[in-house]
Each structure stands twice: as structure tokens, then as C-alpha cells.
C-alpha positions in Angstrom: 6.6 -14.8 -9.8 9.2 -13.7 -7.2 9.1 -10.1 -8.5 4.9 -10.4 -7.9 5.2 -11.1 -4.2 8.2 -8.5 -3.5 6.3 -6.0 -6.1 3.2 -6.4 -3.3 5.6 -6.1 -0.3 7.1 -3.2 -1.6 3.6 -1.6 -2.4 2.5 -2.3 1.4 5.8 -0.7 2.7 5.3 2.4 0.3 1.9 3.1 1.6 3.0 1.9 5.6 5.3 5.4 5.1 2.5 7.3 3.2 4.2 7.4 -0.3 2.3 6.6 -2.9 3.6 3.8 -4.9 5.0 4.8 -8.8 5.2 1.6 -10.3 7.0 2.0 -14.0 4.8 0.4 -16.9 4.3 0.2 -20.0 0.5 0.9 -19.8 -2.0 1.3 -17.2 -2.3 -1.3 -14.8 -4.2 -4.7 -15.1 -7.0 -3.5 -12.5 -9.1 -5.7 -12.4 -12.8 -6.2 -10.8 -12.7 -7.4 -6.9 -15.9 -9.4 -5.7 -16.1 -9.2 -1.9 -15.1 -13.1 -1.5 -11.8 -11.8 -3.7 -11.2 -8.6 -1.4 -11.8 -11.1 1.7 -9.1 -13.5 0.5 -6.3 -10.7 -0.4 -7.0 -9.5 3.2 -6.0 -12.5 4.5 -3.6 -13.6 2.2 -1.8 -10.3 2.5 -1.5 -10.4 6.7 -0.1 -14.3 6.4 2.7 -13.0 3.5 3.4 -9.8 6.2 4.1 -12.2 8.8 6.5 -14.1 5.9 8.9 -10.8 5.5 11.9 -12.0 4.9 13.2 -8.0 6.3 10.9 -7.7 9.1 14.2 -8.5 11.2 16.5 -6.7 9.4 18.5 -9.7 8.1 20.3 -9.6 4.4 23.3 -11.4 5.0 24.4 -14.2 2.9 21.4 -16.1 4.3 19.0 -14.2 2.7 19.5 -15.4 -0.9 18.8 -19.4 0.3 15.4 -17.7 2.4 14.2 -15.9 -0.8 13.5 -19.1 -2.2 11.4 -20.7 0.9 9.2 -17.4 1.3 8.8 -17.7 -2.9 7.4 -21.2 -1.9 5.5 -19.9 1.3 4.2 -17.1 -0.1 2.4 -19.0 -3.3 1.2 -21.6 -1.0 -0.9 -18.7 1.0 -1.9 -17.7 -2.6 -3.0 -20.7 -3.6 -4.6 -21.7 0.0 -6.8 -18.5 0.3 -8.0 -19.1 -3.5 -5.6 -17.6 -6.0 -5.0 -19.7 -9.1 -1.2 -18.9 -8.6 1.1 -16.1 -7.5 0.5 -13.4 -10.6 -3.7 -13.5 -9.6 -2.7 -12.9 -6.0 -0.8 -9.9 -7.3 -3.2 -8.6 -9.4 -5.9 -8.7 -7.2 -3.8 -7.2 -4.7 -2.9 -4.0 -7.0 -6.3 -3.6 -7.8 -7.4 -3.3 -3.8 -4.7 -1.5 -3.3 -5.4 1.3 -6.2 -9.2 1.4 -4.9 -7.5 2.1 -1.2 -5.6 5.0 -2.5 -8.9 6.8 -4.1 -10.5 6.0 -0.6 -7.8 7.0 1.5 -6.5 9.9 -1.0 -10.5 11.4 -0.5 -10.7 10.6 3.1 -11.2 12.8 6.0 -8.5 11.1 7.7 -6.2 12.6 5.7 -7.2 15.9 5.4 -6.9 16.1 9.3 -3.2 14.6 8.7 -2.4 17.5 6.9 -4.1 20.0 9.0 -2.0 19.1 11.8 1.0 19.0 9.6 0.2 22.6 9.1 -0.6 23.2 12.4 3.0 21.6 13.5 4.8 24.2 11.1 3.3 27.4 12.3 4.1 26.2 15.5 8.0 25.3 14.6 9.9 28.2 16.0 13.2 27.3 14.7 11.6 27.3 10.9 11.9 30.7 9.0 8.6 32.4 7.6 9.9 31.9 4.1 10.4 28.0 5.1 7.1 27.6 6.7 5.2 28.9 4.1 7.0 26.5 0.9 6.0 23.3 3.4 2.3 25.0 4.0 2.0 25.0 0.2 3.4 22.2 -0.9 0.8 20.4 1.7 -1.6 22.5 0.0 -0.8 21.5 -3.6 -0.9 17.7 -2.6 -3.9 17.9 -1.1 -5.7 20.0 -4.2 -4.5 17.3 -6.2 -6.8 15.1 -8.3 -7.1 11.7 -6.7 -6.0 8.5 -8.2 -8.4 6.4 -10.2 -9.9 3.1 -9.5 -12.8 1.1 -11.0 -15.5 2.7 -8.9 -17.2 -0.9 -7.6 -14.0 -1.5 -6.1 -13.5 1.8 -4.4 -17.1 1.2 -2.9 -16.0 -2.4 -2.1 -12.5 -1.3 -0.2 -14.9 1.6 1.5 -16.7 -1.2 3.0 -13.8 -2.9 3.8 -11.5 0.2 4.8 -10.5 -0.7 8.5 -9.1 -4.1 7.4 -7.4 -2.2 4.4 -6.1 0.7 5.9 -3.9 -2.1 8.4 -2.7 -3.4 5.8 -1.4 -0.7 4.1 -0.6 1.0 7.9 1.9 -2.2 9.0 5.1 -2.3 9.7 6.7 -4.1 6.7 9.4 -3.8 4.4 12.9 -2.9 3.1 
């Protein structure tokens, strides 16, 4: 159950930076369908388990090891008190929102600006060469002509409607 809740941290850190998260598998992931009363309580399960990061103040000394336990505990009692039949359903439900926020965020105008002023920033960069401007430009080109990721569509339209609350998540400051 451990590697659930640091699986889910880690996810949350990997889209806080704008890297999409490559999870290894051995099939494609349990998505599963989110009701709005399940999106609602992964919401605020998630922000209570953000507050719980046991990094948030940079500590790993030997202390860590004895707090990894008490979180464990902490974090299944949020599971558990915002619904979730235990830690793994948390998780799952949690990948799933999250999967359905990377088709809405990955198709969002938001992000297209992003890159626009990305581009914008390297033309501008005098101490870049033309030959060095023009890789960045296309690789920024290339990710953005890329297919998006894939969701159940019911829970992309579910996170759209949700996508303020979802996009702080994913945008807060958490993590290794």
C-alpha cells in the first residue's frame, strides 16, 4: 500500500514540473470510471495527503524511515475518511483523474500559450546560436503536434468540469 501513496505523490510532483508521468507496467493502466462524488473525494483526499509530505521540508535523515510509517497510517486514514475502501481504491481513482487531467491539460489552450511564449523566449535569447534556437523551436513543435494521451472520455468531461481544482493539484509544490 506504501508504494500506492508514494506512486500518487510522485505522479503530483511529475506533473507540478510539467513532466508527464511514465509509469512502467505490465499493461495498460486500471482506469477506471470517476462519478463526480469520486472526483470530489480524490480532490480532497489528495490536498490533506499534500499537506502529509513527508519531503515538503526537505528532511531524509535517519528520521525519515520511523515517519514513513505514520504518513502510511495518515495517509490511509484520509483514504478511508473521504470514502475509499482502502489505500489501492484511493490510488486508482487518483490515476484515473489524473490520466483524464493530462488529455485536458495536453489539449488545452493554456498550454499552447506555454509554448508560444517558450518560443517567443528563444528567439529572443541573444546568447543562443541560430542552429540552437531552431532544435528547441522544434522540438516544442514536435511535442505539441503530438497525439494526446488517452482517457475514458466521461472522465475527461468530468475533470473539464472540475479543471481549476485539478490543475492545483497537479500545479503544487510537492515532492522529492
Amino acid at each position: 500500500m506504501r508504494s500506492h501513496y508514494r506512486a500518487a505523490l510522485a505522479l503530483i510532483a511529475l506533473m507540478s514540473v510539467g513532466i508527464p508521468p511514465v509509469v512502467a507496467q505490465e499493461g495498460p493502466p486500471a482506469e477506471i470510471a470517476l462519478s463526480e462524488e469520486t472526483l470530489k473525494a480524490v480532490i480532497a483526499a489528495t490536498k490533506e495527503m499534500q499537506a502529509l509530505d513527508p519531503n515538503k521540508d526537505g528532511d531524509g535523515g535517519s528520521e525519515a524511515a520511523e515517519q514513513t510509517t505514520e504518513v502510511d497510517g495518515e495517509l490511509d486514514a484520509i483514504a478511508k475518511k473521504h470514502g475509499f475502501a482502502d489505500g489501492e481504491a484511493y490510488s486508482q481513482a487518483f490515476e484515473s483523474a489524473v490520466q483524464a487531467f493530462a488529455v485536458v491539460d495536453w489539449t488545452s489552450e493554456q498550454r499552447k500559450q506555454e509554448a508560444a511564449a517558450e518560443i517567443e523566449a528563444i528567439k529572443a535569447d541573444p546568447d543562443m546560436s541560430e542552429e540552437a534556437k531552431q532544435g528547441e523551436i522544434s522540438q516544442i513543435e514536435q511535442d505539441l503536434a503530438a497525439p494526446p494521451p488517452t482517457a475514458l472520455p466521461e472522465n475527461v468531461e468530468l475533470v473539464k468540469a472540475h479543471e481549476a481544482e485539478m490543475r492545483e493539484l497537479m500545479s503544487s509544490d510537492i515532492g522529492p
